[in-house]
C-alpha positions as CSV (number, residue, x, y, z in Angstrom):
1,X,101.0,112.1,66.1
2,X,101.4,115.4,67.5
3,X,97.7,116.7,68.8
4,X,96.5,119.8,70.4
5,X,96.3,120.0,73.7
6,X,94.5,122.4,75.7
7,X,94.7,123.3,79.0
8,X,92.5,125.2,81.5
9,X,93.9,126.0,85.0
10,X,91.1,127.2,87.0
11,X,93.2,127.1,90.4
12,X,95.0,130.3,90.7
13,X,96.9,128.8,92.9
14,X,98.4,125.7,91.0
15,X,102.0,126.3,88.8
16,X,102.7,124.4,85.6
17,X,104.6,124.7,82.7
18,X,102.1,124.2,79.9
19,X,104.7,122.2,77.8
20,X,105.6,119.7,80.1
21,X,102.3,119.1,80.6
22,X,101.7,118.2,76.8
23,X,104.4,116.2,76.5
24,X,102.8,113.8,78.6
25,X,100.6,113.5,76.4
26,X,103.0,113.4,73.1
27,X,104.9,110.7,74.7
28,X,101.6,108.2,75.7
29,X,100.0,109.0,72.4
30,X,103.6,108.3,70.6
31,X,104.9,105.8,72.6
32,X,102.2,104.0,75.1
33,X,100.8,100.5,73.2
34,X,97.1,102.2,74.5
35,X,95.7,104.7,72.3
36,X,93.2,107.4,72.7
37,X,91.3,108.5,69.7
38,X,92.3,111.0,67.3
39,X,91.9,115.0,67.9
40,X,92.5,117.6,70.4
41,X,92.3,117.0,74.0
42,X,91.5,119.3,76.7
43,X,92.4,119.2,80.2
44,X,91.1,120.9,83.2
45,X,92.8,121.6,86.7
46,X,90.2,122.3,89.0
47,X,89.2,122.5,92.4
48,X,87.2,120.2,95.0
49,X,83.7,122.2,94.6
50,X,84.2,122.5,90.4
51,X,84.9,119.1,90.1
52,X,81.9,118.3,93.1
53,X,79.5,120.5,90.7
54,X,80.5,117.8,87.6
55,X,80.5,114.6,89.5
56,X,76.8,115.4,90.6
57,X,76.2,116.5,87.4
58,X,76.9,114.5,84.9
59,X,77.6,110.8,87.5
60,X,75.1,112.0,90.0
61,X,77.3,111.3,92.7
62,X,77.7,114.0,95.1
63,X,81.3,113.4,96.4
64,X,84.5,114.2,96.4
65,X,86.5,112.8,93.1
66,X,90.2,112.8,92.1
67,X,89.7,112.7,87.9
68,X,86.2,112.4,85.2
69,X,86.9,112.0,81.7
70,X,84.4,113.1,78.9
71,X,84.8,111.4,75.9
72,X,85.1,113.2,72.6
73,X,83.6,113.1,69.1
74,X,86.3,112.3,66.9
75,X,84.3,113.3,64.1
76,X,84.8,116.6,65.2
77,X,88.4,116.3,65.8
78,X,87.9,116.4,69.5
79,X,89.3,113.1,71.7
80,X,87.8,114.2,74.7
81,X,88.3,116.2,78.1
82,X,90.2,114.9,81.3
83,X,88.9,117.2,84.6
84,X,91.9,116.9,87.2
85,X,91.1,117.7,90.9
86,X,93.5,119.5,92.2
87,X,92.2,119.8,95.6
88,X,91.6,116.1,95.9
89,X,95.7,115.2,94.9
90,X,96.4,117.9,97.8
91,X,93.9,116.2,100.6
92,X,95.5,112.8,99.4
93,X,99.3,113.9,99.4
94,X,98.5,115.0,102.9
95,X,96.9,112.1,103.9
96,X,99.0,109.4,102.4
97,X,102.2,111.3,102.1
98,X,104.0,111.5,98.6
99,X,104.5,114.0,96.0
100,X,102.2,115.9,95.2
101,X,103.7,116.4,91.3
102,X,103.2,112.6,91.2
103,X,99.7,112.3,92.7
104,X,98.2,115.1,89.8
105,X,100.2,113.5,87.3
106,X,99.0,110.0,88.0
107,X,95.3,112.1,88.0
108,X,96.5,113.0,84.3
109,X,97.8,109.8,83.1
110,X,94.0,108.2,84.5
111,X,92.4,110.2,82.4
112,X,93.9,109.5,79.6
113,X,93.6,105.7,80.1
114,X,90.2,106.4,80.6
115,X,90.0,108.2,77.0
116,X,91.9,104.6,75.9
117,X,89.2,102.8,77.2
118,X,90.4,101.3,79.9
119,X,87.7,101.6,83.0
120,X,88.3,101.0,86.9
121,X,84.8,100.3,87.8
122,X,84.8,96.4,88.5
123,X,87.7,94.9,90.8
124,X,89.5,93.2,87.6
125,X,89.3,96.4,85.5
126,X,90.8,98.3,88.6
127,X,93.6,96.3,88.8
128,X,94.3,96.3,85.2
129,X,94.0,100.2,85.7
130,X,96.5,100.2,88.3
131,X,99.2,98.6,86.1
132,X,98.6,100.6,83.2
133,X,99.1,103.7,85.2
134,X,102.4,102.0,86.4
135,X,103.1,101.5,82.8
136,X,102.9,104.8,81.7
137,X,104.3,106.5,84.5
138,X,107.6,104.2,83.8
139,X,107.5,105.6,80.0
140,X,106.8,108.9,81.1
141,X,110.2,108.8,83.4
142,X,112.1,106.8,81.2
143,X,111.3,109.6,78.5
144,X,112.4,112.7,81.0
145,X,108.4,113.6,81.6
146,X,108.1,114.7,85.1
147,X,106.3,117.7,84.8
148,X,106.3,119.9,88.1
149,X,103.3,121.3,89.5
150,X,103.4,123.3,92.8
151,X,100.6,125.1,94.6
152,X,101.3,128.5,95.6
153,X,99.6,131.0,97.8
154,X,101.5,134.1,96.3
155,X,98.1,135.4,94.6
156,X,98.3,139.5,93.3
157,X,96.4,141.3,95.6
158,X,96.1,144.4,92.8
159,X,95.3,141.2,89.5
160,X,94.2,138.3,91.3
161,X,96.8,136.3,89.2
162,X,99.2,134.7,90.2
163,X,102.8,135.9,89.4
164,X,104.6,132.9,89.4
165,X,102.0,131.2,86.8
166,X,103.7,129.6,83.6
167,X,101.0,131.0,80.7
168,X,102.1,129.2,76.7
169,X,98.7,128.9,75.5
């Protein structure tokens, strides 16, 4: 199956290549024995107070997160929306140390697990979690998906873009 993806970067600051990114999700949905259900997916790059505003909003929990998912309505052809916090995979990285391609690509890979049905909210689901993330992150290398995202601070003074920002939708 080859869906739709969409893709809203809404930190002007964050690099990707747009097709990398939805190969991720051709190789899970082709590949990966979970499944997520049919129709276009759409997912978000956003930063600390965005995804604050939807935590509260919609979990009414007021902190910090690193991914929230929103089902779909496959009736409407729609599979559902994965919000990725890029601020949160930069905080960790410097934290914890490791990459920070890695950390917003596990972010991405969560999601979609999350859209698969599997949930991280009791211990025994969190572990399961854990190794289905592993799972898919193997695949994903083992298929040549490492898409690269970097964070740049070379933002156009005169368009408030940034120059270096890989557009393909």
């Amino acid at each position: 199956m080859h869906r739709k993806v969409r893709i809203f970067n809404a930190v002007r600051r964050l690099l990707l290549d747009r097709d990398e990114v939805c190969r991720v999700f051709f190789v899970l949905d082709e590949f990966f024995f979970k499944k997520i259900p049919d129709g276009e997916i759409s997912v978000a790059f956003l930063d600390g107070k965005a995804m604050e505003y939807l935590h509260q909003k919609f979990l009414d929990d007021a902190f910090p997160t690193d991914v929230i998912t929103f089902s779909g309505d496959p009736a409407s052809s729609f599979a559902g929306e994965i919000c990725v916090s890029v601020d949160y995979a930069e905080d960790y990285v410097r934290a914890n140390g490791g990459e920070f391609c890695e950390e917003l690509l596990l972010y991405v890979v969560h999601g979609w697990l999350h859209l698969s049905g599997v949930d991280d909210k009791e211990k025994s689901d969190a572990k399961y979690m854990r190794q289905c993330e592993k799972d898919a992150l193997s695949l994903l290398r083992s298929n040549g998906v490492n898409p690269r995202f970097t964070v740049s601070e070379l933002i156009s003074k005169k368009t408030g873009k940034n120059p270096m920002a890989v557009d393909n939708l």
